[in-house]
SERO-4910 file (N, C-alpha, C, O; in steps of 0.05 Angstrom, whole numbers):
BEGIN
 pado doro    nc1    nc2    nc3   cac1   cac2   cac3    cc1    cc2    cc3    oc1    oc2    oc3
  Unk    A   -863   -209   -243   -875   -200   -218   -854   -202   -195   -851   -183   -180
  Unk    A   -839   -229   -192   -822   -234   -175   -801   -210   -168   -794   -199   -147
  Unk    A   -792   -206   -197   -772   -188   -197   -782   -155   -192   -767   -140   -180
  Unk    A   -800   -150   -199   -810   -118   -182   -815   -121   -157   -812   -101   -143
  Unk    A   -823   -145   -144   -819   -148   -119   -791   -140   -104   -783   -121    -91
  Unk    A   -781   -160   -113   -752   -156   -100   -737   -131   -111   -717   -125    -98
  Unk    A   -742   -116   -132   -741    -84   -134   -753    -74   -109   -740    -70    -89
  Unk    A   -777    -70   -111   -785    -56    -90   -778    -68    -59   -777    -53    -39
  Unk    A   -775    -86    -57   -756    -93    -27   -732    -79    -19   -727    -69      3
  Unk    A   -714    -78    -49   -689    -72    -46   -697    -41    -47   -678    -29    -36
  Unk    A   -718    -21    -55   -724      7    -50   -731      8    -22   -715     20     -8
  Unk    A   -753     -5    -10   -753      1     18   -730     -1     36   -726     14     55
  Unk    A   -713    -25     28   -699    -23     43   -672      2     53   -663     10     75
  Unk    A   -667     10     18   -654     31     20   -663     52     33   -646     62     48
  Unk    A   -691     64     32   -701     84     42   -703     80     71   -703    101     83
  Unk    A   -704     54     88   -713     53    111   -689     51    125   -667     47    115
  Unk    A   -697     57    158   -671     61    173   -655     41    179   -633     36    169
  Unk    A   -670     27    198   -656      0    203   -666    -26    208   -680    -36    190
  Unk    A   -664    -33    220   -689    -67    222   -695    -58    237   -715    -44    233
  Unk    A   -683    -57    267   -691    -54    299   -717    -28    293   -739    -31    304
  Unk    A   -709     -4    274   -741     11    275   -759     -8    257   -782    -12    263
  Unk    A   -749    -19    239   -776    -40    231   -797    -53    253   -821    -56    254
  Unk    A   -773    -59    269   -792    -84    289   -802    -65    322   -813    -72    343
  Unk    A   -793    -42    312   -795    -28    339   -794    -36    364   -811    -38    381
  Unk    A   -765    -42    363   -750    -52    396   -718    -30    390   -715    -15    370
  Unk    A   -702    -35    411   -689    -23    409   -660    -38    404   -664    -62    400
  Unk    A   -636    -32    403   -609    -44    392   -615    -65    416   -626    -87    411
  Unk    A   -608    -58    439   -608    -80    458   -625    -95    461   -625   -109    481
  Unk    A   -644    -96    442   -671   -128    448   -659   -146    452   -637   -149    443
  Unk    A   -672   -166    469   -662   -196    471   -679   -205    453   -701   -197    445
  Unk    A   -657   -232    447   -687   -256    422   -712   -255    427   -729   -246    412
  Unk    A   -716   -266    450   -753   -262    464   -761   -240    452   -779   -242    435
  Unk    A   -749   -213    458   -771   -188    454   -772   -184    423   -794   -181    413
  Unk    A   -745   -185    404   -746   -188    380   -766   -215    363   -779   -212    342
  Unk    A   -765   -235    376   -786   -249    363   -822   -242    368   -841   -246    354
  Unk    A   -820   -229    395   -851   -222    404   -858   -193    386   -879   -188    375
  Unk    A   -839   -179    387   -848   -155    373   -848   -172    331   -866   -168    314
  Unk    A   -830   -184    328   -840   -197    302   -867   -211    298   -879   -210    276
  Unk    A   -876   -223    316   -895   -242    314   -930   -218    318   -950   -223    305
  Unk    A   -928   -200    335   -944   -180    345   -945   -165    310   -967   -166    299
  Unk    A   -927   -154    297   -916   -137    270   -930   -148    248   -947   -137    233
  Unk    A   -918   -177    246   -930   -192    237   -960   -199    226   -967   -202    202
  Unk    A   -977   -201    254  -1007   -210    251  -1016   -180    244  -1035   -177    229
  Unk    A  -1002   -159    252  -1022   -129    240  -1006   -128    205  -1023   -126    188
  Unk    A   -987   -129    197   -983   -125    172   -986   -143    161   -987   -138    138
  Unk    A   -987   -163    164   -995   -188    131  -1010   -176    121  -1027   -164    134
  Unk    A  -1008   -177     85  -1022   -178     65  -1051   -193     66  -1064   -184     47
  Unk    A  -1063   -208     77  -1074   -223     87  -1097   -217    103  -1119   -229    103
  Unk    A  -1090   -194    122  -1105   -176    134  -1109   -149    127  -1123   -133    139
  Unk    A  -1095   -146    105  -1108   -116     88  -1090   -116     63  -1067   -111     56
  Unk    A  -1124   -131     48  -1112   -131     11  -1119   -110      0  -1113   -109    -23
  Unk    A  -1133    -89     11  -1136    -61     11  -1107    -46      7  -1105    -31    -12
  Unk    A  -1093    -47     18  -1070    -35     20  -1048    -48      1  -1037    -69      5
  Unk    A  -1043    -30    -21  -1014    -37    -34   -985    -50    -23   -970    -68    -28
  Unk    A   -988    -26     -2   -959    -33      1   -954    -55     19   -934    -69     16
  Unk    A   -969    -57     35   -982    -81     58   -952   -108     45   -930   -112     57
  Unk    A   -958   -116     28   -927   -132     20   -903   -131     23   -887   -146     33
  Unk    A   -902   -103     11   -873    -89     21   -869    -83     44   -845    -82     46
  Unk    A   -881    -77     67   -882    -77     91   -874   -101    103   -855   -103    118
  Unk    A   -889   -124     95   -893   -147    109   -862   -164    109   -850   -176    126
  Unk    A   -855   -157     73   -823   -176     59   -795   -164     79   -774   -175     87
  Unk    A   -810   -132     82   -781   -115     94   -778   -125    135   -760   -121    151
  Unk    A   -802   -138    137   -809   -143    173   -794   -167    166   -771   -164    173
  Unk    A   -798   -188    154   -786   -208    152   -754   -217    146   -742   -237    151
  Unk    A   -747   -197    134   -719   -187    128   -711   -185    150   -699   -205    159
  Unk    A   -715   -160    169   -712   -148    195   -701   -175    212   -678   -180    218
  Unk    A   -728   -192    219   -735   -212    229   -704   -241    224   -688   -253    238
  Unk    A   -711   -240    198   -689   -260    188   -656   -251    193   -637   -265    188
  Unk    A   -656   -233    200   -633   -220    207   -628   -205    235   -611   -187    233
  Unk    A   -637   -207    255   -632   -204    283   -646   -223    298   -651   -223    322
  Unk    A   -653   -246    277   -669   -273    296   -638   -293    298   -638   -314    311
  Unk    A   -619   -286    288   -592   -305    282   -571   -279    293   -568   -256    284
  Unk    A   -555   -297    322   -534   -288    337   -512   -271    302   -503   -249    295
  Unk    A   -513   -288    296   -484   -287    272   -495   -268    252   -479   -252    243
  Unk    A   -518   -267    242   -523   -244    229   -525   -216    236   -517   -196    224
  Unk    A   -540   -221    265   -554   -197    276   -524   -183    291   -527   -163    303
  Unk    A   -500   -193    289   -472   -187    300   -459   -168    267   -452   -144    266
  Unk    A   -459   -180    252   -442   -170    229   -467   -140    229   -459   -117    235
  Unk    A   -499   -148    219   -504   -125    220   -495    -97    233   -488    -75    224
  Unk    A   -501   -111    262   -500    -84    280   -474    -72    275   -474    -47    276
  Unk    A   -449    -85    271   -419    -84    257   -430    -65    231   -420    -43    231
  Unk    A   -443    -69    216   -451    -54    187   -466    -20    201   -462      3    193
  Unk    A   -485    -30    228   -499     -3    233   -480     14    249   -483     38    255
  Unk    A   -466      4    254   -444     18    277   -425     39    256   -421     62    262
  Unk    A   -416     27    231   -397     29    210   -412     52    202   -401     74    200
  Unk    A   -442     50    197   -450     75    177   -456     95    199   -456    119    193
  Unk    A   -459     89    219   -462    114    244   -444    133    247   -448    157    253
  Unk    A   -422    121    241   -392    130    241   -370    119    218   -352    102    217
  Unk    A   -385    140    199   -370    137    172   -344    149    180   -324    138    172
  Unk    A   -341    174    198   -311    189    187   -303    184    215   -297    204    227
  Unk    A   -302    157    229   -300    153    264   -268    142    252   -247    152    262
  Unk    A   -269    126    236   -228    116    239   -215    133    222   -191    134    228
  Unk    A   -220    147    200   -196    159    190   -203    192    193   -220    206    180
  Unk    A   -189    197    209   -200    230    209   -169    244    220   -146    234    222
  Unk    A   -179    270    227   -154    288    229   -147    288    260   -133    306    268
  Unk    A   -156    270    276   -143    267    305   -114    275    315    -99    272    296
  Unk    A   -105    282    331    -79    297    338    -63    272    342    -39    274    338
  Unk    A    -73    252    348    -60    216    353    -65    203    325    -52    182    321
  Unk    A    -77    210    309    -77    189    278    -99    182    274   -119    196    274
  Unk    A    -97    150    270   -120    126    284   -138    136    303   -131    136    326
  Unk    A   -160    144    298   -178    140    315   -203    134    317   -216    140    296
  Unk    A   -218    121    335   -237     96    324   -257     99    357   -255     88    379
  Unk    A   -277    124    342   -301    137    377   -310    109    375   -288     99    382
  Unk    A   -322     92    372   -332     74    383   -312     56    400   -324     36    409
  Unk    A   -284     58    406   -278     49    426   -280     64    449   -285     56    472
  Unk    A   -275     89    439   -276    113    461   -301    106    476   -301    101    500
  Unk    A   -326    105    459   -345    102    469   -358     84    485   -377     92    499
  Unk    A   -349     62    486   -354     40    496   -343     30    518   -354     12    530
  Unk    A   -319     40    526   -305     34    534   -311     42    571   -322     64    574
  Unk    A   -306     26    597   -311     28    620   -307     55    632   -283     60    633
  Unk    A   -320     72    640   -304     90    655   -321    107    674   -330    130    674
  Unk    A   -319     73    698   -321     77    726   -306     88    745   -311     98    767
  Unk    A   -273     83    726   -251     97    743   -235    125    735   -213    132    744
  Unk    A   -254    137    716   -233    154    700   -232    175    724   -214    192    720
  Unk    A   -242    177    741   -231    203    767   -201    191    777   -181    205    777
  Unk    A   -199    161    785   -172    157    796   -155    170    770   -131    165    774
  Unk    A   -157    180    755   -134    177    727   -132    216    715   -115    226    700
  Unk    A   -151    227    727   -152    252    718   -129    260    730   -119    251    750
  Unk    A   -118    284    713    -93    304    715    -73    291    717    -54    306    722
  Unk    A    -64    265    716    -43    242    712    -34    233    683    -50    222    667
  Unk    A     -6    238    677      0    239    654     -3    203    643      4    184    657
  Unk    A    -14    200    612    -24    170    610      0    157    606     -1    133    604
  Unk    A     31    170    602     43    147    592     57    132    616     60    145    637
  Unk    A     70     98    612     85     97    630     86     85    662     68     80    677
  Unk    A    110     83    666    113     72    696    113    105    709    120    125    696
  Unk    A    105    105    741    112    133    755    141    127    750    149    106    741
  Unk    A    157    150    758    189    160    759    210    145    735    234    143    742
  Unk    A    203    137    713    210    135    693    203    146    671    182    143    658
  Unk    A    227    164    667    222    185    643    223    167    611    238    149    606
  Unk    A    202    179    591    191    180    578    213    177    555    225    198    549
  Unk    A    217    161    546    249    150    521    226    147    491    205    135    487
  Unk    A    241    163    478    244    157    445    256    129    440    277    120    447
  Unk    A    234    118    424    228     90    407    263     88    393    278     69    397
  Unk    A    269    110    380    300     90    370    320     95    392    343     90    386
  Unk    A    315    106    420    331     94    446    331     56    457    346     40    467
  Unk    A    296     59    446    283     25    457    306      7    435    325     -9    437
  Unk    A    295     16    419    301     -3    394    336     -4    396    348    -25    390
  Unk    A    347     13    402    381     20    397    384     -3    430    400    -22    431
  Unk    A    367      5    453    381    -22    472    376    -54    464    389    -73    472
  Unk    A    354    -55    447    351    -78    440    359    -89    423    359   -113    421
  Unk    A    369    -73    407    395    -79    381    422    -90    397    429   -114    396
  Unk    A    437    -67    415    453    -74    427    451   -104    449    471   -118    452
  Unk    A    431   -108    459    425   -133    478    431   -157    464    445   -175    474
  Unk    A    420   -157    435    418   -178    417    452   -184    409    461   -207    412
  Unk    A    468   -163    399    492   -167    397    509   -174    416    527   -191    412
  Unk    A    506   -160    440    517   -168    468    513   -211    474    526   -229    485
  Unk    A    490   -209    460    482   -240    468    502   -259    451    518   -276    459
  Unk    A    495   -249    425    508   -248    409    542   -258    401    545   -278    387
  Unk    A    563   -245    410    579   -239    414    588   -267    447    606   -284    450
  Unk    A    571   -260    459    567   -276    488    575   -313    484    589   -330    494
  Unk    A    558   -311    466    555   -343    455    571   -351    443    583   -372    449
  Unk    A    576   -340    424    598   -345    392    626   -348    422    636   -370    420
  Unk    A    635   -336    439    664   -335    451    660   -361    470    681   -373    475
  Unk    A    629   -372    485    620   -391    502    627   -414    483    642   -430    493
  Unk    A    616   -418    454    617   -444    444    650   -452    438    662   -474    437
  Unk    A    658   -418    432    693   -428    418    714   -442    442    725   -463    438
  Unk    A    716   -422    472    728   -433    492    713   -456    503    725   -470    520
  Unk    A    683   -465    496    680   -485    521    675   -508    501    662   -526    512
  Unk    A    681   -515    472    692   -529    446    724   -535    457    729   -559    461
  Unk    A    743   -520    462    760   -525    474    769   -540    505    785   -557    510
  Unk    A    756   -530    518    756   -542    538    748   -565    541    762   -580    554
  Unk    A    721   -574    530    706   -598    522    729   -623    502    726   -647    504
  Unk    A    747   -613    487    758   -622    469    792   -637    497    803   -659    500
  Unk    A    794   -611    507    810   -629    536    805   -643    543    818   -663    536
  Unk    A    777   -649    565    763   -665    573    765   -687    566    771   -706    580
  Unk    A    758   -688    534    752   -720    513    784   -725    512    787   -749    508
  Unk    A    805   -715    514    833   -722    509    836   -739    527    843   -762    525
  Unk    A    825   -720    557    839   -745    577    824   -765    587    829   -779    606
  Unk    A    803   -766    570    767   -794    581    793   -810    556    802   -832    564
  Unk    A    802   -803    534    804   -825    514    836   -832    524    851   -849    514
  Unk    A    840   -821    537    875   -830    539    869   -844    570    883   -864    574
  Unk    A    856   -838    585    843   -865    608    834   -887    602    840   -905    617
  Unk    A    816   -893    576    814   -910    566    833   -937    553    835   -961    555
  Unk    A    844   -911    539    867   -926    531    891   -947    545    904   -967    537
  Unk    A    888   -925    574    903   -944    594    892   -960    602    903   -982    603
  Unk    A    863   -958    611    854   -976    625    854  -1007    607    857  -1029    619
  Unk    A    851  -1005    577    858  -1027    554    883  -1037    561    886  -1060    569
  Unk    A    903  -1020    558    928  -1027    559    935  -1050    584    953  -1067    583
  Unk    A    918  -1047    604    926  -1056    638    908  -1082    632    916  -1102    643
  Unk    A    888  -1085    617    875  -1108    613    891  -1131    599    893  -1154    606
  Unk    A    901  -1119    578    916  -1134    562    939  -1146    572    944  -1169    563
  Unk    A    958  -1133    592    976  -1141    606    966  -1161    629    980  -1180    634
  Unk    A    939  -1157    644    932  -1170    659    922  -1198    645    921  -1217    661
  Unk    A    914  -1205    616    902  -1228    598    931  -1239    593    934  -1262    601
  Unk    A    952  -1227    581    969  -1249    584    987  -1258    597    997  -1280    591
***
């Protein structure tokens, strides 16, 4: 019995839309309204209050599902991630003139200001013209070797210079020994 149950759970569920029409609120319910519309759903579908009715179970297992799954921040997030996904099956890989493209950012996205931005080209600083990627990449190749090059000639001459320096700290030394020793005997 268990198991035609949970058959027929797993049929309604396929056939049915989503939880949020189970519980009849909308995507944006808060907890409050999602638990009040569960709890209201609830007392009219239990099995309990109409053993008359077959399906009255299946109704009741699929509310609770609903329920168990937009009553939890972390579930009711991956879902809506799952309802968003099937809304927009062909939203990221499609034939866009840019590649990648993904309407639910399009969609979501602020645009209080899109008048400041109309007829203004998107790329870029103003009065800086618009450079091909192996121009970027060819100055930053060259920068790296410039540095490059920069260092390796800094460590060799100032290795040398440093190597003067210690000549004449160790040959001061030396005298200064020397003047001691003359001064001891």
């Amino acid at each position: 019995m268990g198991l035609v149950l949970r058959q027929l759970a797993r049929f309604a569920r396929w056939y049915s839309t989503n939880h949020y029409e189970t519980l009849k609120v909308t995507k944006n319910a808060t907890s409050k309204e999602i638990k009040d519309a569960f709890v209201k759903l609830s007392k009219e579908l239990h099995p309990d209050k109409r053993p008359n009715d077959p399906a009255s179970h299946t109704k009741f297992v699929k509310l609770n599902e609903a329920y168990a799954t937009l009553s939890k921040f972390e579930s009711r997030a991956v879902y809506d991630n799952h309802l968003r996904h099937d809304e927009n099956v062909h939203s990221v890989y499609t034939n866009h003139p840019r590649g990648w493209h993904d309407r639910t950012f399009w969609e979501y996205r602020d645009r209080s200001k899109d008048s400041q931005y109309e007829g203004k080209p998107y790329y870029g600083i103003k009065g800086v013209k618009r450079m091909s990627n192996i121009w970027i990449a060819s100055a930053c190749i060259a920068f790296m070797l410039i540095g490059t090059v920069l260092q390796y000639y800094s460590l060799r001459f100032g290795r040398g210079i440093l190597n003067e320096k210690s000549k004449l700290i160790q040959e001061k030394n030396r005298q200064i020994l020397r003047e001691r020793e003359a001064i001891a005997k």
